[in-house]
C-alpha positions, -999 to +999 in steps of 0.1 A: +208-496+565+227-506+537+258-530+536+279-537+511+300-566+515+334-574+507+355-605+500+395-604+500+406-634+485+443-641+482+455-659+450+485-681+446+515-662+436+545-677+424+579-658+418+600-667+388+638-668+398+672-679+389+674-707+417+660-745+415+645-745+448+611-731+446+596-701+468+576-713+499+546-689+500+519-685+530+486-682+524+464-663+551+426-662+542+412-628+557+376-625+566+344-610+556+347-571+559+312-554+559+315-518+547+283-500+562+280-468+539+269-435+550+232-429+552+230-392+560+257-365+554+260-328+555+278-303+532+281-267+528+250-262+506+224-295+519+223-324+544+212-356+524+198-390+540+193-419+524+159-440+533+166-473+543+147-505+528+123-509+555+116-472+558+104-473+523+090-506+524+064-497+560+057-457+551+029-457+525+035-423+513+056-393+516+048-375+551+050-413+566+084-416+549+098-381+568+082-400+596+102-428+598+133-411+588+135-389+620+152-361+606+163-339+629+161-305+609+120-315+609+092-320+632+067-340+613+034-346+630+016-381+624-017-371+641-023-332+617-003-352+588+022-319+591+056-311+582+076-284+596+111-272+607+125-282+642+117-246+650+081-250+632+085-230+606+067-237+571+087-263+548+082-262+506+082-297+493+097-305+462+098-338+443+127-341+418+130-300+420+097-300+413+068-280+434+048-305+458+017-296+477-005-321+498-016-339+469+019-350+454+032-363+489+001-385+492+006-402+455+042-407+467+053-441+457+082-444+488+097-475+471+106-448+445+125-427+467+164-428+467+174-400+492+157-370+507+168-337+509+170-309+531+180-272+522+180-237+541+176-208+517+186-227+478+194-203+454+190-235+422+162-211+402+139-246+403+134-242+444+121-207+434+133-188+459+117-212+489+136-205+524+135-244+534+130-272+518+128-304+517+133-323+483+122-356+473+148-371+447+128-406+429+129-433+399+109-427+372+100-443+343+110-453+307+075-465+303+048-476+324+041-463+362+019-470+392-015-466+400-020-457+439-052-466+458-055-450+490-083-444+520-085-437+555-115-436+578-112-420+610-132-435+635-156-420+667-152-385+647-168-394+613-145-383+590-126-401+561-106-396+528-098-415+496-075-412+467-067-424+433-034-412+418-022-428+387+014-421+367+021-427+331+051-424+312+049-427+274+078-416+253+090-384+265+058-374+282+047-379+313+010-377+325-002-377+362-038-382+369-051-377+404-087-380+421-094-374+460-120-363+483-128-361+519-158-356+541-160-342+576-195-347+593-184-332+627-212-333+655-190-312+681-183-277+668-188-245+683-173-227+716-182-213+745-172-178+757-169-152+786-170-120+772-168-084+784-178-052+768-166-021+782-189+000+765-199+039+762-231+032+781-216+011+803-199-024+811-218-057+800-209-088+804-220-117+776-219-150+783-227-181+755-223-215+748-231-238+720-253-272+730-255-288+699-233-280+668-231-299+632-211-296+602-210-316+573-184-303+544-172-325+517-148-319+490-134-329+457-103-325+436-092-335+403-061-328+382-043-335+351-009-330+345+013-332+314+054-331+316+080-333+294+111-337+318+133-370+299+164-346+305+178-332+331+179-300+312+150-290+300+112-297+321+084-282+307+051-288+328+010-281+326-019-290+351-052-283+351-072-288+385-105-285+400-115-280+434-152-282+451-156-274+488-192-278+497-206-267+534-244-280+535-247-280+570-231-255+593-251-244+627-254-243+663-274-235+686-273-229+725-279-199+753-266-168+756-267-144+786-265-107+795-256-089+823-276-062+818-291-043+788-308-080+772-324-105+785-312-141+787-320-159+753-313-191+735-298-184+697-294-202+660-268-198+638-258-208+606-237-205+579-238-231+550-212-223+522-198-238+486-165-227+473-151-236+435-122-234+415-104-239+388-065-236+380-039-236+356-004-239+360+026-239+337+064-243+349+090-246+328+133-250+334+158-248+306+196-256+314+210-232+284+244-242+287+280-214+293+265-216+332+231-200+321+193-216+336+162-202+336+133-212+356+097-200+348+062-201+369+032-193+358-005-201+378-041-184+367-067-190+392-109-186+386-129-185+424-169-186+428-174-187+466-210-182+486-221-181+517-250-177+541-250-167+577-278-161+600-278-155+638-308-150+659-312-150+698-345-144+708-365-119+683-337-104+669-322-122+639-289-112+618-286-123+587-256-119+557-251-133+523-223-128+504-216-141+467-178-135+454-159-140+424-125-137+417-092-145+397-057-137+399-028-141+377+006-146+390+042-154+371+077-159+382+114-159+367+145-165+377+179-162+360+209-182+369+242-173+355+272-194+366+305-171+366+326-205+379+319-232+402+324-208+434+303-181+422+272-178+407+250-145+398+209-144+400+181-123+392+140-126+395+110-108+391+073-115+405+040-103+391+006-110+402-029-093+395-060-103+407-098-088+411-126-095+435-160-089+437-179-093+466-220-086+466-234-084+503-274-086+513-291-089+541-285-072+571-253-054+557-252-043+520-226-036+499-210-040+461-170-048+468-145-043+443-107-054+449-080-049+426-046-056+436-012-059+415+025-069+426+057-068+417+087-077+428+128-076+415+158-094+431+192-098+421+219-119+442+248-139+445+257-171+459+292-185+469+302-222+471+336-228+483+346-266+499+334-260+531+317-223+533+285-214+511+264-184+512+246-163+493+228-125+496+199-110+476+182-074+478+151-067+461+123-041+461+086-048+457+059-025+444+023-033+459-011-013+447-045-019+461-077-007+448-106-011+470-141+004+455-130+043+448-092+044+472-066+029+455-030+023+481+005+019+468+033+005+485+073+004+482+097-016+504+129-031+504+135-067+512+164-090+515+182-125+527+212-134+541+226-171+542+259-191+557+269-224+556+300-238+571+305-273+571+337-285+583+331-320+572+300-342+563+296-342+599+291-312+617+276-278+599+264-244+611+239-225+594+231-190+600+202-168+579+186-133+580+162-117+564+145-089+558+108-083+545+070-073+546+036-090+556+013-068+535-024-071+545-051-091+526-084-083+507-099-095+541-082-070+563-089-042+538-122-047+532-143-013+545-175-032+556-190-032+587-205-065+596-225-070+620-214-107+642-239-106+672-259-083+699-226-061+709-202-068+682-194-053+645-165-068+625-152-044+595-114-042+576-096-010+573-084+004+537-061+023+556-038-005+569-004-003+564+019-028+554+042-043+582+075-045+586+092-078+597+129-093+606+142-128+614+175-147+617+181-179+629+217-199+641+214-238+637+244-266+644+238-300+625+263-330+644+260-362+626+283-385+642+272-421+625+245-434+610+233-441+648+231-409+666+220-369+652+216-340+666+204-303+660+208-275+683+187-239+669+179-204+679+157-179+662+143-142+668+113-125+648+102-094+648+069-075+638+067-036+639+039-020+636+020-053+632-016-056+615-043-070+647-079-069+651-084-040+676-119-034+698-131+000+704-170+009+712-174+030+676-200+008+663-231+020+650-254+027+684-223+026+708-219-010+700-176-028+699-164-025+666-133-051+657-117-033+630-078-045+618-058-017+625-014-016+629-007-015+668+021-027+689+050-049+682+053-090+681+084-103+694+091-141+690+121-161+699+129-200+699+158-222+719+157-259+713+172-289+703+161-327+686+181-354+697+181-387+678+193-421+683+190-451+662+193-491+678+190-523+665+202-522+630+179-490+627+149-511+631+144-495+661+146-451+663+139-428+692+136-384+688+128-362+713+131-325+706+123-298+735+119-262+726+113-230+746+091-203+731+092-164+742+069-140+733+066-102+741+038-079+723+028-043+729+002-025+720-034-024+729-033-061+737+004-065+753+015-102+761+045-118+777+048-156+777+074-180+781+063-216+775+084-247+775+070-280+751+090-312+741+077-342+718+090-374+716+085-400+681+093-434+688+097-463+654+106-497+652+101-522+627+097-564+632+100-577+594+067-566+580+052-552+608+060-515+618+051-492+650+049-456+658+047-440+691+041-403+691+035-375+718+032-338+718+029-323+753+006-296+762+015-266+737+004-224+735+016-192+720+006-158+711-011-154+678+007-120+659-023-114+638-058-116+658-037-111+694-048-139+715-031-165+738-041-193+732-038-228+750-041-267+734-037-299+752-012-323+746-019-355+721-004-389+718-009-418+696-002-455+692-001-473+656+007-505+642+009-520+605+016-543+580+028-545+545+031-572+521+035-574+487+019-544+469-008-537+506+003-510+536-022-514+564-020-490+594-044-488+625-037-455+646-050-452+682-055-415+689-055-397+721-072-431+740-084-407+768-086-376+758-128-374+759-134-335+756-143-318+725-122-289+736-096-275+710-086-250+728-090-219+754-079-181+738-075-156+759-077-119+749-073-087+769-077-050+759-088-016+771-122-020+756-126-056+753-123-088+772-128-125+758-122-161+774-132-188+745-131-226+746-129-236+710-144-268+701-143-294+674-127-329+667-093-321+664-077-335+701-108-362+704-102-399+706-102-417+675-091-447+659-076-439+624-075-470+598-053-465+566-052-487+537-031-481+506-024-503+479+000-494+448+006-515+415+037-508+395+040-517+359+068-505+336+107-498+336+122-474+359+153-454+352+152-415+354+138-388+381+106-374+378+076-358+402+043-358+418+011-341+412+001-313+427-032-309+453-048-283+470-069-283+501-084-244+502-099-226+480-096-185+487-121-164+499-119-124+513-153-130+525-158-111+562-171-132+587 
């Protein structure tokens, strides 16, 4: 917390008058008056908070920054490194209104950071249309940068991560140069299942389990960036990236039994992979001046992804390979015109193409072609009075899929409502709607049949029909003082005619087929709250945030389930030492596209670190007693098919996480500028 300090000091004053005796004057000294300035506000359009000194100086990049901040509007996750909404919905990142990704927020330099931002729903063309955000605004430099050097090895799971990001600014261009990769050798994967097949011949029940299971996958990612952003009213930006996924090893092996039909076997399977790609992308803003901006986004994106599969159980042995190339094309544009400073008028339009081909041999075979273009046009109107803002949009999107010789074509409406009342910078209600369509993917679509195991065939559906969706949500901010904040939220959503996988014995021989199909309705709702309180000078903060989730689905695989979950994120700092408490209790909910329930145990971690000078060091103790390699139990129930499944993998084991990050500045600082971009996936329709 800041203080700004302020002496009164009372000077002699003499009065000049007419008489010989002189005035007698007293002089009272006043004290020191410490003026403690506001470190978090809230307006009709944003709430801002201001990062203190020792939240910049102990976080060692950005998602450690949201960490220590505790702000209530989020729920950031320091064991999955994730940052959502209080109600857990996705979050855009910006940096300086620029686009950030996973990659930018790790080559964060916190010390760079002068306040954070979050908005519901922006209309400012450089948020392109994101529905929440949270914006980064930083120094930059005149000349010079920093180099950052980062790595973190996660102990007792073997897996680990490194990065080198590097920022230069030399006249009025700015180049960002970033390196990472990570490795995950992971000697726990697999699941075991209960399974029932309600077949034509009759029922069978299948029961497996995996004994051993190994993964190693390592990736890589590289980027250059170039930006001319020295004004505030013109950015122009290009990066070129590279990204490697390679799968070497991917098997398991274990039993499987029948109830009837087959004999009890043991089975293989594996399914080694490599993904590559390479990407361009170009964003430019231009303040034109007479109220006018435009913002502009364009990303081109080349794919080469194969993959191997092969299952056998006893004599009989499937086997798949698939090889698949793609590239898509995608640009964006918004228009701003300002009519006055309460009103403003916008417009944007969308286009993407893109075209895969996918070859299958082996047990299936088949020649894949996709082809798939979009567009979409909005026009809309924002309103920014003193206390009230708001704006609307309505657009329509055209959608046209060719797969092999069928080509489908789509037309819907969407739009987005949003209010913003705050009465002062202490108190503000939001409330949004919207309007819009979840249209299937390549994946979903693709007419394959595939076979998975003994009983089961997995195929897409060319026929599947674009669904529907609605959501609004009504949130109250209350920041009293910089001690205390509160939110309080609910939110609905709602899927008609939703797109799930659907099991039905039309397989070839009688065998299940799970084939995507639009059944039912998903029906989601959220009540909660995050409470934060703030003690010792801020040194130490404490959050707690309990939610209650209700879901309702019909359809062939109908659900109602009503779970209650709270977390709690503890911080304090002692000089140069910092400590984090975190825990998530036990958590589930009702997946809307593959229709499961589906169960995770709680998690909880202890950390501690140190910074000095240009080092952060942070050792993380993660779930101490949690020694099962479960992830976590689905549950799935339908006319035709039954499944129990106990995921499993690394992801709730004990660990011990050590971080070490050291950054080296050199140069001035004086404007704003952003991050690099990283990605973590590359994009494949491939069935599996």
């Amino acid at each position: 917390m800041k203080h700004y300090i302020l002496l009164l000091i009372m000077l002699p004053f003499v009065a000049q008058g007419q008489t010989t005796e002189p005035d007698t004057i007293t002089v009272k000294e006043l004290g020191e008056i410490t003026v403690v300035a506001d470190a978090q506000r809230t307006s009709a359009t944003k709430t801002v908070y201001i990062p203190t000194a020792n939240q910049k100086l102990t976080a060692s990049d950005g998602v450690s920054l949201l960490l220590r901040m505790n702000i209530p509007q989020l729920s950031v996750n320091p064991i999955a490194e994730t940052v959502k909404t209080a109600d857990n919905q996705g979050v855009s990142l910006f940096i300086n209104f620029h686009p950030a990704t996973d990659g930018d927020v790790s080559g964060l330099n916190p010390n760079d950071v002068k306040r954070v931002e979050y908005l519901d729903f922006p209309t400012d063309p450089r948020f392109q249309r994101a529905q929440h955000v949270v914006n980064f605004i930083t120094h930059s430099y005149t000349y010079g940068g920093y180099t950052k050097l980062s790595g973190k090895e996660r102990f007792m799971i073997r897996r680990g991560e490194a990065l080198m990001y590097s920022k230069f600014a030399y006249r009025k261009i700015e180049y960002d140069l970033m390196v990472s990769g990570d490795y995950d050798y992971n000697s726990h994967i697999g699941s075991v299942s209960d399974e029932t097949y309600r077949l034509e011949s009759g029922t069978i029940k299948r029961e497996s389990g995996t004994e051993t299971g190994h993964k190693h996958q390592r990736s890589l990612y590289s980027a250059l960036r170039a930006s001319w952003n020295r004004s505030t009213n013109f950015t122009f930006r290009n990066l070129v990236s590279f990204h490697r996924i390679n799968t070497p090893i991917n098997r398991t092996s274990g039993y499987v039994n029948f109830s009837s039909q087959y004999p009890s076997e043991t089975f293989y399977a594996e399914s080694p992979s490599t993904n590559n790609a390479i990407s361009w992308d170009s964003e430019l803003y231009a303040a034109l001046g007479r109220g006018w901006a435009i913002n502009g986004n364009f990303q081109t994106e080349f794919a080469k992804n194969n993959t191997t599969s092969n299952y056998a159980a006893g004599s009989e042995s499937i086997e798949n390979f698939a090889d698949e190339g793609s590239w898509f094309l995608r640009g964006t544009m918004q228009v701003n015109k300002s009519l006055s400073d309460r009103f403003t008028l916008f417009s944007s339009i969308s286009s993407e193409g893109g075209c895969t081909k996918i070859d299958y041999g082996g047990s299936s075979n088949a020649v894949n072609r996709f082809r798939q273009t979009f567009t979409g046009i909005t026009v809309g109107m924002s309103l920014n009075f003193r206390k009230v803002s708001g704006s609307i949009d309505r657009g329509y999107a055209f959608e046209s899929n060719y797969i092999n010789d069928k080509t489908m074509d789509d037309r819907y409406p969407f739009t987005h409502v949003n209010v913003r009342y705050a009465p002062n910078q202490k108190h503000s209600i939001n409330l949004w709607f919207q309007y819009a369509t979840f249209s299937p993917d390549v994946t979903m679509r693709n007419p394959n049949i595939i076979q998975q195991s003994e009983l089961m065939y997995v195929s897409g559906n060319p026929d599947l029909k674009c669904s529907r969706n609605t959501s609004a949500a009504l949130s109250y901010t209350w920041l009293p003082c910089n001690k205390w904040q509160f939110l309080a939220y609910a939110t609905v959503f709602r899927i008609a005619n939703r797109q799930i996988a659907v099991y039905t014995p039309d397989a070839p021989d009688g065998m299940m087929l799970k084939k995507y199909r639009n059944d039912g309705d998903y029906n989601h709702g959220q009540l909660g709250a995050s409470l934060t309180g703030k003690f010792f000078e801020g040194r130490l903060s404490i959050s707690v945030s309990p939610r209650l989730l209700l879901y309702n689905t019909t359809g062939s695989n109908s659900i109602s389930h009503y779970p209650f979950m709270t977390s709690l994120n503890v911080n304090y700092s002692l000089g140069k030492f910092f400590f984090n408490a975190y825990y998530d209790s036990r958590n589930s909910y009702v997946d809307g596209e593959n229709a499961y329930l589906r169960r995770m145990t709680n998690s909880y971690s202890l950390s501690a670190g140190w910074t000095v000078q240009n080092w952060n060091l942070q050792l993380s103790i993660i779930n101490p007693f949690q020694f099962s390699w479960g992830i976590s139990k689905d549950t799935l129930t339908t006319s035709w098919y039954d499944s129990n499944v106990t995921q499993l993998g690394s992801d709730y084991h004990r660990r011990i996480s050590l971080t070490v990050t050291y950054t080296f500045n050199y140069g001035k600082k004086v404007n704003q500028s952003g991050e690099l971009s990283g990605k973590k996936n590359v994009s494949s329709s491939i069935l599996h």
